[in-house]
C-alpha positions in Angstrom: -4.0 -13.8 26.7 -6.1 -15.4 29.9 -5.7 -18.9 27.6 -1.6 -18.4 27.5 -0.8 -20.1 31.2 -2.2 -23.6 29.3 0.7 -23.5 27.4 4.5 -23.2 27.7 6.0 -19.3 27.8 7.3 -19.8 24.5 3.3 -18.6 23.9 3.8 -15.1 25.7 7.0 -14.7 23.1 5.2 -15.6 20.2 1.7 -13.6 21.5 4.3 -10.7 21.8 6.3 -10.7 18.7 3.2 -11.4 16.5 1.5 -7.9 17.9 5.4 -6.3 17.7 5.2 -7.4 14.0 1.5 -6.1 13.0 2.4 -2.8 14.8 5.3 -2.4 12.0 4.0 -4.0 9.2 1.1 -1.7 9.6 3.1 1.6 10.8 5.2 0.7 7.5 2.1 0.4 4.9 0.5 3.6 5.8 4.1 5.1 5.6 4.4 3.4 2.0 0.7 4.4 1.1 0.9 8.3 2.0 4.4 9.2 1.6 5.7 7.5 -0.8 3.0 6.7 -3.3 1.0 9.6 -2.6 -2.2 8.0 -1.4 -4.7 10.0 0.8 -5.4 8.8 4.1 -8.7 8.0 3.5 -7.6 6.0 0.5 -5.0 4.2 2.1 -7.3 3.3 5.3 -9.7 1.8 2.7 -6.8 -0.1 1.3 -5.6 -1.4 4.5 -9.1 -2.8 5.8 -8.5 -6.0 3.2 -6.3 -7.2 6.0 -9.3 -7.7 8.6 -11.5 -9.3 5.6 -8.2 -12.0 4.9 -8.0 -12.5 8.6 -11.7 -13.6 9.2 -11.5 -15.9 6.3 -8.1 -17.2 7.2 -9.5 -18.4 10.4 -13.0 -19.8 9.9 -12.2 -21.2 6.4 -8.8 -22.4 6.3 -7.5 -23.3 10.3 -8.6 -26.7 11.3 -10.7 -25.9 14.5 -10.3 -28.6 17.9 -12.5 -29.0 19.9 -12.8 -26.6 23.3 -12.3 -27.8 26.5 -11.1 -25.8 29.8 -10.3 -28.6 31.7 -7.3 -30.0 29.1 -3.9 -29.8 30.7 -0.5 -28.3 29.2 1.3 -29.9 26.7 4.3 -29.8 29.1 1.6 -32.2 31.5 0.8 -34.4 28.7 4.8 -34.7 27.6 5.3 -35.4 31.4 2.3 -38.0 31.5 4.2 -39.6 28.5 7.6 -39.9 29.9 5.6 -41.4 33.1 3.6 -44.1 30.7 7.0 -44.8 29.4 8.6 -45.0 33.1 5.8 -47.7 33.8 6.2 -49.8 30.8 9.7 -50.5 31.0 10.1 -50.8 34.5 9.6 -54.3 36.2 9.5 -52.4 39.9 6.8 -52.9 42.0 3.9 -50.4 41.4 5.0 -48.4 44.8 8.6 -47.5 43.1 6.6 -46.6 40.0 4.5 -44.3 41.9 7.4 -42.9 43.8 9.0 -42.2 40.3 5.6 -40.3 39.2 6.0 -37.9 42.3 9.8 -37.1 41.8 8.8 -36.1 38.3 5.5 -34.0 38.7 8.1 -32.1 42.0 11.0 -31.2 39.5 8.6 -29.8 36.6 6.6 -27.7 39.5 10.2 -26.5 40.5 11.5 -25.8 37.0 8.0 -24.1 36.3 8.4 -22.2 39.8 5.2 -23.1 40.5 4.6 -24.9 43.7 0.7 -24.7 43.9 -0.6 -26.6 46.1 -4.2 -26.7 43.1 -3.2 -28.0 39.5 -4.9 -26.3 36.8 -7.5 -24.0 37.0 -10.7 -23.8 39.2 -13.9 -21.8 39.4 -12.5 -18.6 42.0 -15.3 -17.3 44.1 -15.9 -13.5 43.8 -14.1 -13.2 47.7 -10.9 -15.0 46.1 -10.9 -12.3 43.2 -11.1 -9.9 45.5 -8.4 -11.2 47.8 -6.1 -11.8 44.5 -6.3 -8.0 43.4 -4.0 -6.4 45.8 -1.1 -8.8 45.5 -1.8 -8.6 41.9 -0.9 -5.0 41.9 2.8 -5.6 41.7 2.3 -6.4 38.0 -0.7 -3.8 37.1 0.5 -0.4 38.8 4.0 -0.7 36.8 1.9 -1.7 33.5 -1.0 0.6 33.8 2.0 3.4 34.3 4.1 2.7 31.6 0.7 2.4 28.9 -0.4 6.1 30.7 2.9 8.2 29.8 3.4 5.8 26.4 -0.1 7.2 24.9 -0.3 10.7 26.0 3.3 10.6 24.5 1.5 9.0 21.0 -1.7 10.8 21.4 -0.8 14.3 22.9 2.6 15.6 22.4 4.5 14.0 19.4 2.0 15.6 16.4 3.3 19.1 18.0 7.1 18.1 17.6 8.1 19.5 13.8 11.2 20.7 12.8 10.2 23.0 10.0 13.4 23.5 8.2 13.5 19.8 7.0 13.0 19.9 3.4 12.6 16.4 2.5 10.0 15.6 5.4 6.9 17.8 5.8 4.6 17.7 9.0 2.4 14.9 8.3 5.4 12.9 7.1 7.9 13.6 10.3 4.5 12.0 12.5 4.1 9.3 9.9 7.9 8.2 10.7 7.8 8.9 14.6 5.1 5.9 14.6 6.5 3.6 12.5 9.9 4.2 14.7 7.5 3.5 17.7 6.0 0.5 16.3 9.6 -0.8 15.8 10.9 -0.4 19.3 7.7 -2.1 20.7 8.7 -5.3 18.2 12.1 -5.2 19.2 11.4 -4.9 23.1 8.4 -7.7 22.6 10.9 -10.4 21.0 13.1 -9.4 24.3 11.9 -12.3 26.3 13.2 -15.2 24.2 16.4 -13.5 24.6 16.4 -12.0 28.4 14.0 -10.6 31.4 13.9 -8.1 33.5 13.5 -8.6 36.6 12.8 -4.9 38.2 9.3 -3.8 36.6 9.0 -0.8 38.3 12.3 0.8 36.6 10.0 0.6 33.3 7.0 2.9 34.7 9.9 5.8 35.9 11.8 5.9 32.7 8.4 5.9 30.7 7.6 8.6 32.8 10.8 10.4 32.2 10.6 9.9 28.2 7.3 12.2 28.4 8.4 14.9 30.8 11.5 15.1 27.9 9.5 14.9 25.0 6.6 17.2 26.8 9.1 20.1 27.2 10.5 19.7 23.9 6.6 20.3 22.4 6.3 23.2 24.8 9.8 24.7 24.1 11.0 23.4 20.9 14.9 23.3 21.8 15.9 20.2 20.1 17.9 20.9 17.1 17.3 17.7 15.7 15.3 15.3 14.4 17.1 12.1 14.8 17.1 12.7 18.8 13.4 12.8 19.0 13.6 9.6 16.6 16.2 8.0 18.9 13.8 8.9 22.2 10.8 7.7 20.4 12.3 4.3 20.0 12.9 4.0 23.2 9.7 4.7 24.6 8.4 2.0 22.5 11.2 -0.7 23.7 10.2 0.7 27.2 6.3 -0.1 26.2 7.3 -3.6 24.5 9.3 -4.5 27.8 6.5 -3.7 30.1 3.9 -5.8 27.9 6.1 -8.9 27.9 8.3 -9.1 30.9 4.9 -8.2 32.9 2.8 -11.5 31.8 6.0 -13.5 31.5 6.6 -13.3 35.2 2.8 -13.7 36.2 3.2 -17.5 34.2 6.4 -18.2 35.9 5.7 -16.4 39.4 1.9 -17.2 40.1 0.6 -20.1 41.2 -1.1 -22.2 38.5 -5.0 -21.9 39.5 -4.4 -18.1 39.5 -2.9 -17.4 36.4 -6.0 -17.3 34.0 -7.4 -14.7 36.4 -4.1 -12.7 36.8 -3.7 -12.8 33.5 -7.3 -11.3 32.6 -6.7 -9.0 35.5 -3.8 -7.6 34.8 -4.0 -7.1 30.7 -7.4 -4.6 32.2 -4.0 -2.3 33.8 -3.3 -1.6 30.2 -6.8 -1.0 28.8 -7.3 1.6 31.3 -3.7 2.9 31.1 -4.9 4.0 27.2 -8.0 5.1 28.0 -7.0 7.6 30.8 -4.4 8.8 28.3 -6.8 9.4 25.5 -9.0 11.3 27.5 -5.9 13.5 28.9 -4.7 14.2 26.2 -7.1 16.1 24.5 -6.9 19.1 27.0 -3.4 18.3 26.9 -2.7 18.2 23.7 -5.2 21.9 23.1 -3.5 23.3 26.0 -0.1 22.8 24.3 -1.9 24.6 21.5 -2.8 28.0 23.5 0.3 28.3 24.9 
């Protein structure tokens, strides 16, 4: 993710939609596995773990591997550098109006980019810059960190205890089996948003994130949903509401930080949803035995 801002946002789209698309493909499999074949869990985990082994040869036997280096620019600096070379060749101006032409060029792609740093690329930030960098930084984590928080003590605490009993074609394990693969679809749906639209507000995400667990909380406590397909329909959204947060939040740190930040931010920031799970999955164990007693 830090290695994203080298490249053009189409990256944070791809990044996005290729986790969206392993959260369903694997949500789907285990549903296939279990439910419909029959499998164990056990047996289909086993299964499953080929995926890793294909992955790790996929990558160091058949990708062609270039050579590292930090200090390369952005393809969009290299296509600019090439329409500049171009510029110089063909024009019979004196070198002034060439480097005149050069300027104008480097100012419009910093203003299309909406990034008017006064450092290209990245630099070495001391530890008193980091430092300096967190609190305006917050913007993006807070609303993140938030909407990861409610999103896994929904996944991890409550929706296990939500079973409707009188469904005869869909035991308990099964009705949890399809809440996540639901979930896993609304987070690729929400992840692909960005080649399509933005949003622009991030902290509406964190309150209705927060509102889709109070619901679904009460629902585990009280049970006065008569169906299924609402808790389906609710589900889904907290995943879109999860997918938007992950890809609108990194998508405006490329576009809205200055350039020499953006590998930190970047870093920075993606810790807001680390720690957003790892609260959660410590919550919600008393949570979810708690929910138990009562």
């Amino acid at each position: 993710m830090c290695e994203c801002w080298y490249w053009y946002w189409s990256v944070i789209v791809g990044y996005s939609t290729g986790t969206g698309v392993s959260g369903v493909l694997y949500a789907l499999a285990y549903v296939l596995l279990t439910s419909v074949l029959g499998l164990s869990p056990r047996q289909s985990m086993l299964i499953v773990l080929v995926v890793p082994a294909v992955s790790f040869i996929v990558y160091y036997l058949l990708l062609s591997h270039r050579p590292s280096n930090k200090k390369h620019q952005k393809p969009k600096d290299e296509l600019g550098e090439s329409l500049i070379n171009n510029i110089i060749n063909s024009s019979q101006t004196s070198l002034q109006e060439s480097v005149n032409v050069i300027d104008d060029i480097t100012q419009s792609e910093d203003k299309v980019n909406g990034s008017l740093a006064s450092k290209k690329g990245p630099h070495r930030l001391t530890a008193k810059e980091k430092i300096k960098l967190v609190k305006p930084l917050t913007k993006y984590m807070v609303p993140l960190g938030v909407v990861y928080l409610a999103e896994y003590l929904i996944n991890q605490g409550i929706v296990e205890l939500i079973y409707f009993p009188t469904l005869t074609w869909m035991n308990h394990d099964d009705q949890y089996r399809w809440y996540q693969l639901v979930y896993q679809v609304g987070v690729f749906v929400s992840r692909s948003s960005i080649a399509v639209f933005t949003i622009k507000h991030l902290w509406v995400l964190p309150i209705l994130q927060c509102a889709a667990f109070v619901f679904l909380l009460t629902v585990a406590m009280y049970h006065y949903i008569p169906s299924i397909w609402i808790i389906f329909v609710t589900i889904a959204f907290e995943g879109l509401l999860g997918g938007f947060a992950f890809a609108n939040t990194f998508y405006k740190i490329l576009i809205e930080v200055e350039e020499c930040y953006q590998e930190f931010a970047m870093g920075l920031t993606s810790i807001a949803s680390s720690l957003g799970i790892t609260i959660s999955g410590l919550v919600s164990i008393p949570l979810h035995n708690a929910l138990c007693k009562s």
